[in-house]
Biopython code that builds the backbone (N, CA, C, O; Angstrom):
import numpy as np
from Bio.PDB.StructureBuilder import StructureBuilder

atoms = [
    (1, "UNK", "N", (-22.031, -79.249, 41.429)),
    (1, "UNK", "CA", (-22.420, -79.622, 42.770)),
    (1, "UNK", "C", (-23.300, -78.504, 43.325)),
    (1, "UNK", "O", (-22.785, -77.389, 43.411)),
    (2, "UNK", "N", (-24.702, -78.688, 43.753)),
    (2, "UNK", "CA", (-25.287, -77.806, 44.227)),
    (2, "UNK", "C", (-24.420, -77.604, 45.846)),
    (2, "UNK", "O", (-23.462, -78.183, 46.357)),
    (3, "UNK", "N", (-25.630, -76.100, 46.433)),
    (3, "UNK", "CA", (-24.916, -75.497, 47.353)),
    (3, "UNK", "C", (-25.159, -76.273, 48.926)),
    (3, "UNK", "O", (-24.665, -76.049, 50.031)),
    (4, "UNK", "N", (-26.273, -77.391, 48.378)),
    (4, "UNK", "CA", (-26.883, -78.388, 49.630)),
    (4, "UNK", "C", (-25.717, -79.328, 49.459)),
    (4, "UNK", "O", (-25.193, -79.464, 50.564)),
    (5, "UNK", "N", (-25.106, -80.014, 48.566)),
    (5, "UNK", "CA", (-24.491, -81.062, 48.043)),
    (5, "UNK", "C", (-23.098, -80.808, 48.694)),
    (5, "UNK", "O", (-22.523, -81.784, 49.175)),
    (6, "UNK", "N", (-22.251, -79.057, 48.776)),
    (6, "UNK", "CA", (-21.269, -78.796, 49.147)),
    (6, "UNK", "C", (-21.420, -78.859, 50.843)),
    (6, "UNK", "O", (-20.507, -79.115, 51.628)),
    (7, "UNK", "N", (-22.868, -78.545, 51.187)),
    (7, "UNK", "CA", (-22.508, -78.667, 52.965)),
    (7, "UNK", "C", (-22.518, -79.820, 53.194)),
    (7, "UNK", "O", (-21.628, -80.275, 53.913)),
    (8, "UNK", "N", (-23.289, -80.471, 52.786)),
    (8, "UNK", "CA", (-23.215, -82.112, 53.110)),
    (8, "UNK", "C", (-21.616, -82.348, 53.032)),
    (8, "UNK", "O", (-21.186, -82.787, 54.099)),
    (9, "UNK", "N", (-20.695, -82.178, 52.103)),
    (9, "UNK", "CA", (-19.737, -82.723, 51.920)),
    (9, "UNK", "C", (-18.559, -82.074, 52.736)),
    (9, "UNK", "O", (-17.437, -82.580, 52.765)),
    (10, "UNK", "N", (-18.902, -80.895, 53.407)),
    (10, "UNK", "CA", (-18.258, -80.215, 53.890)),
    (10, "UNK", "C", (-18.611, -81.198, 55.693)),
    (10, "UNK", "O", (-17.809, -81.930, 56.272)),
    (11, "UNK", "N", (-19.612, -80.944, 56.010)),
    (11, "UNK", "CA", (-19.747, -82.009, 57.237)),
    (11, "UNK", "C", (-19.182, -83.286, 57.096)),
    (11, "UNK", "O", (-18.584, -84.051, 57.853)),
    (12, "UNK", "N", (-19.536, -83.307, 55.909)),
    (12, "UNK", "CA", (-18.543, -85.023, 55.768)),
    (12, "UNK", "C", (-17.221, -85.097, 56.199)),
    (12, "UNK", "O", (-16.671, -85.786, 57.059)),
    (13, "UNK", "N", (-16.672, -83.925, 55.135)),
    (13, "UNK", "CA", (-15.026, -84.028, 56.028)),
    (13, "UNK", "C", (-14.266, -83.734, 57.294)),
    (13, "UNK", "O", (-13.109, -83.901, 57.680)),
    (14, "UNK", "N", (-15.765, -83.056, 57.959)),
    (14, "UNK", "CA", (-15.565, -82.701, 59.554)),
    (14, "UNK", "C", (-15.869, -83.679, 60.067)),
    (14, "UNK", "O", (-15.730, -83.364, 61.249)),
    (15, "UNK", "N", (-16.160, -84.563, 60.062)),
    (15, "UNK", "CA", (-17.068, -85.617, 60.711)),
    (15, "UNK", "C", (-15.737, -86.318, 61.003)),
    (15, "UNK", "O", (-15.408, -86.638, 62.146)),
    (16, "UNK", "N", (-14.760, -86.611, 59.587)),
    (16, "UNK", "CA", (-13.599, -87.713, 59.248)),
    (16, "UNK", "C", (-12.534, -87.215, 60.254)),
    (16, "UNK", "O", (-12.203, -86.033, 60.161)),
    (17, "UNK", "N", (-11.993, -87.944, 61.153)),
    (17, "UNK", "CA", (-10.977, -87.608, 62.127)),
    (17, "UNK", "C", (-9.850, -87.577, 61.258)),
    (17, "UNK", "O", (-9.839, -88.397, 60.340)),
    (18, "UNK", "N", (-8.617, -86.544, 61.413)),
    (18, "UNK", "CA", (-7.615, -86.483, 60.666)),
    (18, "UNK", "C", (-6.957, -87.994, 60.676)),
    (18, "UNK", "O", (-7.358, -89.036, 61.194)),
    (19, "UNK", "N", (-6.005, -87.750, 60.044)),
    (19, "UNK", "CA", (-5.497, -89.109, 59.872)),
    (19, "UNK", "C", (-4.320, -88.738, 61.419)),
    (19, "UNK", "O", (-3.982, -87.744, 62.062)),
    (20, "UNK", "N", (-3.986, -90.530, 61.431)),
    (20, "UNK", "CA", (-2.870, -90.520, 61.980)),
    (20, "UNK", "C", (-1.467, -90.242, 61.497)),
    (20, "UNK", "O", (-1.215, -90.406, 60.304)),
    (21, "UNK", "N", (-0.627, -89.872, 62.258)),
    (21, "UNK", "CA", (0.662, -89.912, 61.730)),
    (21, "UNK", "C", (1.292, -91.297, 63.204)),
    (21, "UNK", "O", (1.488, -91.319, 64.420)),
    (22, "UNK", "N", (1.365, -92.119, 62.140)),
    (22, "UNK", "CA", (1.920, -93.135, 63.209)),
    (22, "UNK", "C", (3.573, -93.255, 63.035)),
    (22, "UNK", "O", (4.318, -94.094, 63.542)),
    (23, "UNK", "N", (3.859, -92.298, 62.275)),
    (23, "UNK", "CA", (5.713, -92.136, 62.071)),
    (23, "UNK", "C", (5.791, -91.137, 63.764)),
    (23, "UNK", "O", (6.660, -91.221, 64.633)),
    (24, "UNK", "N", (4.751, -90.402, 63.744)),
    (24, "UNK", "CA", (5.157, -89.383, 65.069)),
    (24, "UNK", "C", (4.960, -89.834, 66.416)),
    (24, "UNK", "O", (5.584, -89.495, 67.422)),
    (25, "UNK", "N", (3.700, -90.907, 66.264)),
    (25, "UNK", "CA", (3.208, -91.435, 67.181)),
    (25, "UNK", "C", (4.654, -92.896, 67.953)),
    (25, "UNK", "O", (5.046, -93.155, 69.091)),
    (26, "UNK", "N", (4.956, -93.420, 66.649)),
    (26, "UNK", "CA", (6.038, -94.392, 66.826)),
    (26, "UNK", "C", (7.185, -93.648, 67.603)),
    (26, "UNK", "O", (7.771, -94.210, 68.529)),
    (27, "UNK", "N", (7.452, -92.528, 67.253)),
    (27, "UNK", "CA", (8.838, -91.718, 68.023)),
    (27, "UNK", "C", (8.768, -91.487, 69.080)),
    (27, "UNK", "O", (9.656, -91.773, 69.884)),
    (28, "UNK", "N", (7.210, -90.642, 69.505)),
    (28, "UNK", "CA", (7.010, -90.669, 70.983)),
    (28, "UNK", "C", (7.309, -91.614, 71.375)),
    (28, "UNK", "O", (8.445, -91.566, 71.847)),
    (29, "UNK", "N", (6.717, -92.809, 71.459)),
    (29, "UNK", "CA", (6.850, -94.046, 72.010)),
    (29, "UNK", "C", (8.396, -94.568, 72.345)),
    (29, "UNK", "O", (8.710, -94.928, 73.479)),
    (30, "UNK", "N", (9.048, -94.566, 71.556)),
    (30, "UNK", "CA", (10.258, -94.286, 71.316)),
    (30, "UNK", "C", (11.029, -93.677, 72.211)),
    (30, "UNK", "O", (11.693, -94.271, 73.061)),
    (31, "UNK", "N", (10.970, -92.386, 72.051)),
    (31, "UNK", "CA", (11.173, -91.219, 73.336)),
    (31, "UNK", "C", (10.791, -91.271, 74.727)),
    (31, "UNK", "O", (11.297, -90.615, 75.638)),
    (32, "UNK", "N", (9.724, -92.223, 74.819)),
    (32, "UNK", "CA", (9.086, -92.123, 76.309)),
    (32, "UNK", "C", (9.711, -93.063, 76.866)),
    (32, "UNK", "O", (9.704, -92.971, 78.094)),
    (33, "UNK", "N", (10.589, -94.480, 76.196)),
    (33, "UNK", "CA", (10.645, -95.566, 76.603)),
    (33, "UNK", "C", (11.990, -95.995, 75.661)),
    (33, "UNK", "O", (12.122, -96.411, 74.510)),
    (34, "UNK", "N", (13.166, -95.579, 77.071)),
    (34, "UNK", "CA", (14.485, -95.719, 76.345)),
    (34, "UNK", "C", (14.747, -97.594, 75.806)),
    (34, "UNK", "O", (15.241, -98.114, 74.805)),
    (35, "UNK", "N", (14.022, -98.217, 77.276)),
    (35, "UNK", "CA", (14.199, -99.189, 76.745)),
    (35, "UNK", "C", (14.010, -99.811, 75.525)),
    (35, "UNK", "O", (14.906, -100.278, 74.822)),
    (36, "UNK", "N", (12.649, -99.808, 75.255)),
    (36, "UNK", "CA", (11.430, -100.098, 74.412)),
    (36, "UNK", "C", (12.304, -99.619, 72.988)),
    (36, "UNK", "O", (12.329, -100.560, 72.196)),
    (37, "UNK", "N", (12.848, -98.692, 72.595)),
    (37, "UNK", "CA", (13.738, -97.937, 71.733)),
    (37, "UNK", "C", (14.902, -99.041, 71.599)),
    (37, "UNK", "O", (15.260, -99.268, 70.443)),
    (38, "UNK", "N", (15.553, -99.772, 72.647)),
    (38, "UNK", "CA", (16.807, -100.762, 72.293)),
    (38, "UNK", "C", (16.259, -101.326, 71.408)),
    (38, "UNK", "O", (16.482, -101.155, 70.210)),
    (39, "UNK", "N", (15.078, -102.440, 72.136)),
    (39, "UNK", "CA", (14.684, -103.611, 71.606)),
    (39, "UNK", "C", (13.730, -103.822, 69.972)),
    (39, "UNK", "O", (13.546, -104.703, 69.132)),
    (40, "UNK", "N", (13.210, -101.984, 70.304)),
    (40, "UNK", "CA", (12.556, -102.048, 68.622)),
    (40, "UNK", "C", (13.829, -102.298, 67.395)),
    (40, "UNK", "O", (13.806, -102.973, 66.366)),
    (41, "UNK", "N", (14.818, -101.517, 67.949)),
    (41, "UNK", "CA", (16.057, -101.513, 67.010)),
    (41, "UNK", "C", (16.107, -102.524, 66.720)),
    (41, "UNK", "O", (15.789, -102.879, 65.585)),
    (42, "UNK", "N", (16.612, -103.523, 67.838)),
    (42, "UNK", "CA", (17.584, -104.737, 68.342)),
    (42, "UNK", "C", (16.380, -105.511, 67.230)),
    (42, "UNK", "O", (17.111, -105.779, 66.276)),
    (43, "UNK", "N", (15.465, -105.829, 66.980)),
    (43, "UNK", "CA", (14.389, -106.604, 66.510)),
    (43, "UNK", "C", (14.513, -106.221, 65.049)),
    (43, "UNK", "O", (14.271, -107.156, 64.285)),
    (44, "UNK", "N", (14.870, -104.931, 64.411)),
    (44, "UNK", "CA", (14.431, -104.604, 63.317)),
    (44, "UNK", "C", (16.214, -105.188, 62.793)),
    (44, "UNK", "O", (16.457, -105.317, 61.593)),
    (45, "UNK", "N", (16.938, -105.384, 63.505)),
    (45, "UNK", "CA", (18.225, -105.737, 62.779)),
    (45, "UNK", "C", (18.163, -107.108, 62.757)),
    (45, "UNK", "O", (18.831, -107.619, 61.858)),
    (46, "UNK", "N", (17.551, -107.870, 63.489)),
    (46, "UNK", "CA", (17.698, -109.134, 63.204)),
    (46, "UNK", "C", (16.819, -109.217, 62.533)),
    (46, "UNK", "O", (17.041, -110.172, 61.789)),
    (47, "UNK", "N", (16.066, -108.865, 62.352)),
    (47, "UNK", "CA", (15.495, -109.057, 60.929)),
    (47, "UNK", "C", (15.761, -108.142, 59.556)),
    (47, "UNK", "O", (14.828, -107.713, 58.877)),
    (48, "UNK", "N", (16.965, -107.940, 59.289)),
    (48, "UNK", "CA", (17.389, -107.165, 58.621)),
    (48, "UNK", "C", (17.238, -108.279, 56.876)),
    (48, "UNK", "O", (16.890, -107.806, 55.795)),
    (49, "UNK", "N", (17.604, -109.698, 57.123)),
    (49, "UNK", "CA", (17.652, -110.538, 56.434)),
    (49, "UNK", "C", (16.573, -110.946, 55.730)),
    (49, "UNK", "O", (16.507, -111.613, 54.697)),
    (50, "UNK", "N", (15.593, -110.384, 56.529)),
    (50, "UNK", "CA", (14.102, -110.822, 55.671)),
    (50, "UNK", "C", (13.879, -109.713, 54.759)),
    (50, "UNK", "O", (14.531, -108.676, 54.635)),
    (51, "UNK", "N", (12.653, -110.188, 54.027)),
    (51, "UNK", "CA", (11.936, -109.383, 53.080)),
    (51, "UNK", "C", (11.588, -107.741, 53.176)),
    (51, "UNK", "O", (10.564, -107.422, 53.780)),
    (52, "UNK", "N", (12.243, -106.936, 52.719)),
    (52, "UNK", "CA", (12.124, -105.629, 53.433)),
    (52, "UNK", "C", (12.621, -105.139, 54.912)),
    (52, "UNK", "O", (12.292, -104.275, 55.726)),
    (53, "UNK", "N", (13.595, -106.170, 54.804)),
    (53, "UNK", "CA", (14.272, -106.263, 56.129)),
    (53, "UNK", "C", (15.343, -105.201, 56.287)),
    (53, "UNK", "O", (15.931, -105.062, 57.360)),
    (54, "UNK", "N", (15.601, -104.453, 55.225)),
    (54, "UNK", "CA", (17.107, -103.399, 55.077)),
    (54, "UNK", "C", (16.552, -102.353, 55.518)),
    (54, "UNK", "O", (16.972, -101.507, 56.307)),
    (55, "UNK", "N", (15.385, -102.461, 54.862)),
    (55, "UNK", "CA", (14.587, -100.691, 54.946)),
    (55, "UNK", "C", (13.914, -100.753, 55.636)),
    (55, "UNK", "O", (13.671, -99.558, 55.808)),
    (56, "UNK", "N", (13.179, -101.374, 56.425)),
    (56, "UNK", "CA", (12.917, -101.696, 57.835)),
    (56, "UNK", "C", (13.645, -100.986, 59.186)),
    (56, "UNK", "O", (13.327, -100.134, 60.016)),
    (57, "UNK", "N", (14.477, -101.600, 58.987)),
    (57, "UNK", "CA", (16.202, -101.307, 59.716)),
    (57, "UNK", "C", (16.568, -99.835, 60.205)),
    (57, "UNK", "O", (16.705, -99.255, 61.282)),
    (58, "UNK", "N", (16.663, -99.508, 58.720)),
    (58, "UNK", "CA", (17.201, -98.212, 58.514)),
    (58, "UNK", "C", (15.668, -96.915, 59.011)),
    (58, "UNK", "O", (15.741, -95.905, 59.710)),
    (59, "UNK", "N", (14.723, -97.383, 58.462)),
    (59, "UNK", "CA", (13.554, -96.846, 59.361)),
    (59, "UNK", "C", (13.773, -96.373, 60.638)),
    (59, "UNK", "O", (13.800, -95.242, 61.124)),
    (60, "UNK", "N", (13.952, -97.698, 61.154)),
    (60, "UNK", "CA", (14.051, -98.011, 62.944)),
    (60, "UNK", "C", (14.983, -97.142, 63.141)),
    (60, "UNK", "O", (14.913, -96.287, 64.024)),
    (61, "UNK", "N", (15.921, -97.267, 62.368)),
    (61, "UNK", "CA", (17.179, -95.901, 63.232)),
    (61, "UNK", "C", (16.944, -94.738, 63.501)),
    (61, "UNK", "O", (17.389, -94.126, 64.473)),
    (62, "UNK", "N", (15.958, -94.175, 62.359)),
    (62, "UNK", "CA", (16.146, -93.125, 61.695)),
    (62, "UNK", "C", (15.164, -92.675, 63.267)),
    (62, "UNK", "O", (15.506, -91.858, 64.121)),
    (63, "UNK", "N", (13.891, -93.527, 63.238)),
    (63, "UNK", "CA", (12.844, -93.061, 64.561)),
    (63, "UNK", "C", (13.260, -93.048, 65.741)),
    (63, "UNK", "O", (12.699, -92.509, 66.695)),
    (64, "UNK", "N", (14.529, -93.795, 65.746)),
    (64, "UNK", "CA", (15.352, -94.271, 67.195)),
    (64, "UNK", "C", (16.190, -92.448, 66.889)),
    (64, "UNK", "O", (15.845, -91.571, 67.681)),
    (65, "UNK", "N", (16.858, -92.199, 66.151)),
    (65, "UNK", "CA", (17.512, -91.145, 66.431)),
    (65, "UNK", "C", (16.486, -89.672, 66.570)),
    (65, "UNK", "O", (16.630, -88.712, 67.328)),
    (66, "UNK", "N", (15.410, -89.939, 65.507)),
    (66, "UNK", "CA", (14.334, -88.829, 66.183)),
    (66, "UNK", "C", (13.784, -88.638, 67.379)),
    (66, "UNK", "O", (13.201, -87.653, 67.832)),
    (67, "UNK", "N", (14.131, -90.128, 68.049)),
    (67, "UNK", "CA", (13.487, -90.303, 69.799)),
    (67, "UNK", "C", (14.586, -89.147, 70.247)),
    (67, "UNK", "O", (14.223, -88.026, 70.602)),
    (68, "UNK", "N", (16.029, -89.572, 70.186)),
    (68, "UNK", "CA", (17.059, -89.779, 70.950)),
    (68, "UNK", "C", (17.693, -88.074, 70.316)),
    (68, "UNK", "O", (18.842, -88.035, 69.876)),
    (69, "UNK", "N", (16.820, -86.757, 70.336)),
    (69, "UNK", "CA", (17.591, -85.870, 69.694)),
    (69, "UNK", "C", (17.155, -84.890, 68.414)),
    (69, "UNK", "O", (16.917, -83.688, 68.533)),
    (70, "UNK", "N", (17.114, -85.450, 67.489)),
    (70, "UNK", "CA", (16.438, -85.723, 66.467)),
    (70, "UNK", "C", (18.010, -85.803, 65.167)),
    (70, "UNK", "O", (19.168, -86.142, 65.410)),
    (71, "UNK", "N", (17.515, -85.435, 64.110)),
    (71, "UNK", "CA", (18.439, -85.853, 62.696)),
    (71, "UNK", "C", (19.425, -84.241, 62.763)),
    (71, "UNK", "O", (20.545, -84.084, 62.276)),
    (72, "UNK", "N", (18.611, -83.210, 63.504)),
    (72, "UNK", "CA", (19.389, -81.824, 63.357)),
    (72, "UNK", "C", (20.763, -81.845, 64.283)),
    (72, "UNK", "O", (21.831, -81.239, 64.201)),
    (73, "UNK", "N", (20.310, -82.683, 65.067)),
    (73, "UNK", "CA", (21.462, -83.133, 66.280)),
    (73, "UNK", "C", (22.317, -83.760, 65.901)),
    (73, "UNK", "O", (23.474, -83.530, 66.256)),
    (74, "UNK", "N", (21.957, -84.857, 64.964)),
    (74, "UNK", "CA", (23.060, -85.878, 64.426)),
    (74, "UNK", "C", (23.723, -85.708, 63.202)),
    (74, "UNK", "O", (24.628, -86.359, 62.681)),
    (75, "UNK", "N", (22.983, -84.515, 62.769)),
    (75, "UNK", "CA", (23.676, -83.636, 61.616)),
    (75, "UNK", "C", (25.012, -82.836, 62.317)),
    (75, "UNK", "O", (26.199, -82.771, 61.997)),
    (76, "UNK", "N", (24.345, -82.356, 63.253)),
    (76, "UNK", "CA", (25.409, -81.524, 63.701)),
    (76, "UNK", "C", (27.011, -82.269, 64.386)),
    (76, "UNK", "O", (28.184, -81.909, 64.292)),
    (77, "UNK", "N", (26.283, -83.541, 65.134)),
    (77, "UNK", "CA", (27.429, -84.767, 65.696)),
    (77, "UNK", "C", (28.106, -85.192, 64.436)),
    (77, "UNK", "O", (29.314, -85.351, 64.614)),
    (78, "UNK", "N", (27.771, -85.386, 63.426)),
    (78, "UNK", "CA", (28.471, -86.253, 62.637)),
    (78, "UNK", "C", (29.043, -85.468, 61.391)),
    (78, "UNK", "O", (29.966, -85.904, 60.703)),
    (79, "UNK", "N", (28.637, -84.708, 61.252)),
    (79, "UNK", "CA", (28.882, -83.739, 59.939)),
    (79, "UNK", "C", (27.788, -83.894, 58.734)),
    (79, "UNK", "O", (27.597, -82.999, 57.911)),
    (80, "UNK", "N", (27.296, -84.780, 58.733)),
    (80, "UNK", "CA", (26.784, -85.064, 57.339)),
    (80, "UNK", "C", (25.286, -84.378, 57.105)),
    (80, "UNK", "O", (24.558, -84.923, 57.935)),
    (81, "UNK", "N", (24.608, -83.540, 56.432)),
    (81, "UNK", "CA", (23.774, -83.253, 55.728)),
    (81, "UNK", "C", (22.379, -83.488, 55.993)),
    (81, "UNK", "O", (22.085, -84.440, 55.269)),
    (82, "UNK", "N", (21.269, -83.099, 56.702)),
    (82, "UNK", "CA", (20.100, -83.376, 57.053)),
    (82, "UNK", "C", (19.924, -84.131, 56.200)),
    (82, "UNK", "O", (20.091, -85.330, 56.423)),
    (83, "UNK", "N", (19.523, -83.665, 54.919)),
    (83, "UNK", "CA", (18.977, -84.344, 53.673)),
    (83, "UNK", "C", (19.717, -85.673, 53.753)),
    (83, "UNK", "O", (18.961, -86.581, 54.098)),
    (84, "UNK", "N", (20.960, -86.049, 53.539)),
    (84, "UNK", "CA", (21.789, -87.233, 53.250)),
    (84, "UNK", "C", (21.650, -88.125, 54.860)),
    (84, "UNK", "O", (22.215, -89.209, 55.010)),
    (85, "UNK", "N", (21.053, -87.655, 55.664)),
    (85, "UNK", "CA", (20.596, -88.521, 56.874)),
    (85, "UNK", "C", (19.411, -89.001, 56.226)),
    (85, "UNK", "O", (19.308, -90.081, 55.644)),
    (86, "UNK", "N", (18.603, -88.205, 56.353)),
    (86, "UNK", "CA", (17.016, -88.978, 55.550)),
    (86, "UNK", "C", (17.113, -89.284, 54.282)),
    (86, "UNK", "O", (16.052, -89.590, 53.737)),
    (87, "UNK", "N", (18.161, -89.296, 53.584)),
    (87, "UNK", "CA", (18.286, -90.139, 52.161)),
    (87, "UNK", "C", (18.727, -91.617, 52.693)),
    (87, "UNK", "O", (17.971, -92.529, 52.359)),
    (88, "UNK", "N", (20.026, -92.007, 53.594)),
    (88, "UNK", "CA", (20.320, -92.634, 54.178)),
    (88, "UNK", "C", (19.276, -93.798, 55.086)),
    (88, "UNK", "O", (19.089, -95.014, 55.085)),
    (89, "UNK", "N", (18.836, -92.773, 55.714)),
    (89, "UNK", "CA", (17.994, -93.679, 56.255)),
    (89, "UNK", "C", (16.371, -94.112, 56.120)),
    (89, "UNK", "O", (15.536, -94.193, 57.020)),
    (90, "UNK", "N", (16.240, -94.327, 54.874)),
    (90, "UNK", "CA", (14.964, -94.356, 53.837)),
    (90, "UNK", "C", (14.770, -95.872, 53.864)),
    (90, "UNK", "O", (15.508, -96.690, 54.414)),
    (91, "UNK", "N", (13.870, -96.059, 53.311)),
    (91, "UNK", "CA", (13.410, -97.099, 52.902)),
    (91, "UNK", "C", (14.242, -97.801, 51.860)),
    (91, "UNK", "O", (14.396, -99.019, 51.951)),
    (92, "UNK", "N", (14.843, -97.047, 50.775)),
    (92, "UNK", "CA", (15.135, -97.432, 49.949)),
    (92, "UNK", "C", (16.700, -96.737, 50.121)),
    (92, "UNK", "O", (17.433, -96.456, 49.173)),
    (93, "UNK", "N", (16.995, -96.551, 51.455)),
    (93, "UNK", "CA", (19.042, -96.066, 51.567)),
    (93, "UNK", "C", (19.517, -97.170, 51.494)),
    (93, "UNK", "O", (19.027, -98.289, 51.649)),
    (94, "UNK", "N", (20.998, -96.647, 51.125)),
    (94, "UNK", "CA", (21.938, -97.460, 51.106)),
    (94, "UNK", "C", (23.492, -96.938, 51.768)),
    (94, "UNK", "O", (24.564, -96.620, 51.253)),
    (95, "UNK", "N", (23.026, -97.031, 53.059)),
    (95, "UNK", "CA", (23.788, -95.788, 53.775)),
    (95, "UNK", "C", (25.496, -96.650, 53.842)),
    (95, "UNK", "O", (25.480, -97.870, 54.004)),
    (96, "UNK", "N", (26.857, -95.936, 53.710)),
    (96, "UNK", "CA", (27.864, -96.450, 54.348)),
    (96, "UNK", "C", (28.277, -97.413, 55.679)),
    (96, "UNK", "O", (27.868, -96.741, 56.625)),
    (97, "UNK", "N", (28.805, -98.492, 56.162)),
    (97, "UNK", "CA", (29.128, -98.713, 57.042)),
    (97, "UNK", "C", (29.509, -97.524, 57.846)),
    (97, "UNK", "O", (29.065, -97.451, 58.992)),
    (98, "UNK", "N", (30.289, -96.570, 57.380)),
    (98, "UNK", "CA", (31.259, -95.519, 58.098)),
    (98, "UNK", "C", (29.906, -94.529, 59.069)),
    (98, "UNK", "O", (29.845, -94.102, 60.222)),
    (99, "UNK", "N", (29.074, -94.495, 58.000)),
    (99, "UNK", "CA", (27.950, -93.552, 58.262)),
    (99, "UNK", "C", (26.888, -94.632, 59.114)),
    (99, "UNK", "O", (26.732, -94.341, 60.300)),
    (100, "UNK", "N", (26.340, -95.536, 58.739)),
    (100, "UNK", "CA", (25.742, -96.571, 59.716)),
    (100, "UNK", "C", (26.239, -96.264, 61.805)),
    (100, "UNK", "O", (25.529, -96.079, 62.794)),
    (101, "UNK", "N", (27.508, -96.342, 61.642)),
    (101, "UNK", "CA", (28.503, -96.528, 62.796)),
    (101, "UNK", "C", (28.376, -95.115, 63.331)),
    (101, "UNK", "O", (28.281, -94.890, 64.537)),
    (102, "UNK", "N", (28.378, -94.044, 62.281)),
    (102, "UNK", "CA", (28.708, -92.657, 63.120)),
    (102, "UNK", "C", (26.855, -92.361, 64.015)),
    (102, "UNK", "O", (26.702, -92.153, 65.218)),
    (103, "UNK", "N", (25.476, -92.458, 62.725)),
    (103, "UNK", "CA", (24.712, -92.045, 63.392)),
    (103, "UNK", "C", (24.677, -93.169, 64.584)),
    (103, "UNK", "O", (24.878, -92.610, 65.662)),
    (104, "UNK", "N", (24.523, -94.291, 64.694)),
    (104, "UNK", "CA", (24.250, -95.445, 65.793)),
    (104, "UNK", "C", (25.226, -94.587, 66.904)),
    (104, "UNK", "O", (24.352, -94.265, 67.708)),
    (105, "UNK", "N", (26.359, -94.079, 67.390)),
    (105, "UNK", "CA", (26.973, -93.685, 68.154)),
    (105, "UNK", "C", (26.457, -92.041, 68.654)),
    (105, "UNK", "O", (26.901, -91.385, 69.597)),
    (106, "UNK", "N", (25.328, -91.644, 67.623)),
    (106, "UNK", "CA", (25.042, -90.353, 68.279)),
    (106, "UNK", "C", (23.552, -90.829, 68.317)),
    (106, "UNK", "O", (22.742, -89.934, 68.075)),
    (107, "UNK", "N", (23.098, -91.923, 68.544)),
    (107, "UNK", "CA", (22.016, -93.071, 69.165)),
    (107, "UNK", "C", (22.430, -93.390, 70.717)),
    (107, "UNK", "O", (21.683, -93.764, 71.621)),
    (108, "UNK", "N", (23.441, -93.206, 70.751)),
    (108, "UNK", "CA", (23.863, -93.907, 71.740)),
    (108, "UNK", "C", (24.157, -95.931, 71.811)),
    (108, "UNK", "O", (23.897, -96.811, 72.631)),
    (109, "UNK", "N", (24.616, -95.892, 70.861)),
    (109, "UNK", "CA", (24.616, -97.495, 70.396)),
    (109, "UNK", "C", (26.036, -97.479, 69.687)),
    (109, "UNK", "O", (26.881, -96.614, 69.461)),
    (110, "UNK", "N", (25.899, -98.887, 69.434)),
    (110, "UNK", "CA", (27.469, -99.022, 68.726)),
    (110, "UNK", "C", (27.281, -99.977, 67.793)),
    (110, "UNK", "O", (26.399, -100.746, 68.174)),
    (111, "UNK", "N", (27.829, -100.340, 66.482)),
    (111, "UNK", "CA", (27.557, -101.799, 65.706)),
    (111, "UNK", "C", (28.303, -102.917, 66.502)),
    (111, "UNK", "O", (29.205, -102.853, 67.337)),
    (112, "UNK", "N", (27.643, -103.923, 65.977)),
    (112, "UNK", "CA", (28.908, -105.007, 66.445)),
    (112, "UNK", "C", (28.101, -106.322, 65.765)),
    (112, "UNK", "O", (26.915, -106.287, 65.437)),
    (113, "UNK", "N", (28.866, -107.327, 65.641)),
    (113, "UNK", "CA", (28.450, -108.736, 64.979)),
    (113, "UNK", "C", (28.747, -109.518, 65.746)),
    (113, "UNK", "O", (29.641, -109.505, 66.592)),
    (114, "UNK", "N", (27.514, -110.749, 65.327)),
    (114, "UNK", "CA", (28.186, -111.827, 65.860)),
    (114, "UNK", "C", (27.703, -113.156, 65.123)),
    (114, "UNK", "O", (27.013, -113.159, 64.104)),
    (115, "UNK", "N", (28.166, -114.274, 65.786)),
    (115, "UNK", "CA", (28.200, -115.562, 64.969)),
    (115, "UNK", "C", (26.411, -115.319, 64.812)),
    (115, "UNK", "O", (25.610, -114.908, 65.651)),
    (116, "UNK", "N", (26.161, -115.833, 63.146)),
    (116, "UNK", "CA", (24.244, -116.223, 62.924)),
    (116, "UNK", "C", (24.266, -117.625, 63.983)),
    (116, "UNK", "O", (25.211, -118.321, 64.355)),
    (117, "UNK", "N", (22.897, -117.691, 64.260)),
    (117, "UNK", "CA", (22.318, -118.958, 64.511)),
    (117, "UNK", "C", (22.696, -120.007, 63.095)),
    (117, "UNK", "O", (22.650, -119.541, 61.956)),
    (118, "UNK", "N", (23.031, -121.321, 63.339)),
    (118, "UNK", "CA", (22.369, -122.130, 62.498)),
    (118, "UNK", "C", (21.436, -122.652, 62.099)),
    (118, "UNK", "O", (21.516, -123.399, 61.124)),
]
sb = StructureBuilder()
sb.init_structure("model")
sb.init_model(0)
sb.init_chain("A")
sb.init_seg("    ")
for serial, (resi, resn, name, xyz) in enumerate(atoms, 1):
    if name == "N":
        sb.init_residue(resn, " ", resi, " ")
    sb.init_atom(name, np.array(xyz, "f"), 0.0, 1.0, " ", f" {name:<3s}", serial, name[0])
structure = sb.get_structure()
């Protein structure tokens, strides 16, 4: 690569606006708007049943508890392990009921069921 070829390419990548982080951007949002934070939840569990609907879910918590504190907080509320929070609440977790119930309560939320629609 000549030394014309490297400035060109060097302006190029100044030019390119960083990327977004829309995981950080989603939390603010989150954070700014306790409500807005129920209903993203409340939405991502009823659709827990669809296609990528688990890890979806568990997403939503994970950004709902980064609004609400963050994971160092709910490490500390619940006992369990930074790491094993964000293993948990991955895309691809498969977190405990026991553990489901403890972070949702240092959410400020609680589980509960009820009859499906038919």
């Amino acid at each position: 690569m000549t030394v014309a070829h490297k400035k060109g390419a060097a302006r190029e990548a100044a030019a390119i606006a960083p990327a977004v982080d829309r995981d950080k951007l989603m939390i603010e949002e989150l954070r700014a708007d306790p409500d807005y934070a129920d209903l993203y939840l409340k939405t991502a569990l009823e659709e827990i049943n669809e296609e990528g609907g688990l890890g979806g879910f568990l997403i939503a918590l994970r950004r709902v508890l980064e609004a609400r504190g963050g994971i160092t907080k709910a490490a500390k509320e619940t006992g369990l392990a930074r790491q094993s929070i964000y293993r948990a609440l991955s895309e691809n977790g498969n977190p405990t009921v026991t553990t489901l119930a403890q972070l949702a309560a240092v959410a400020g939320l609680q589980l509960t069921l009820s009859k499906a629609p038919h």
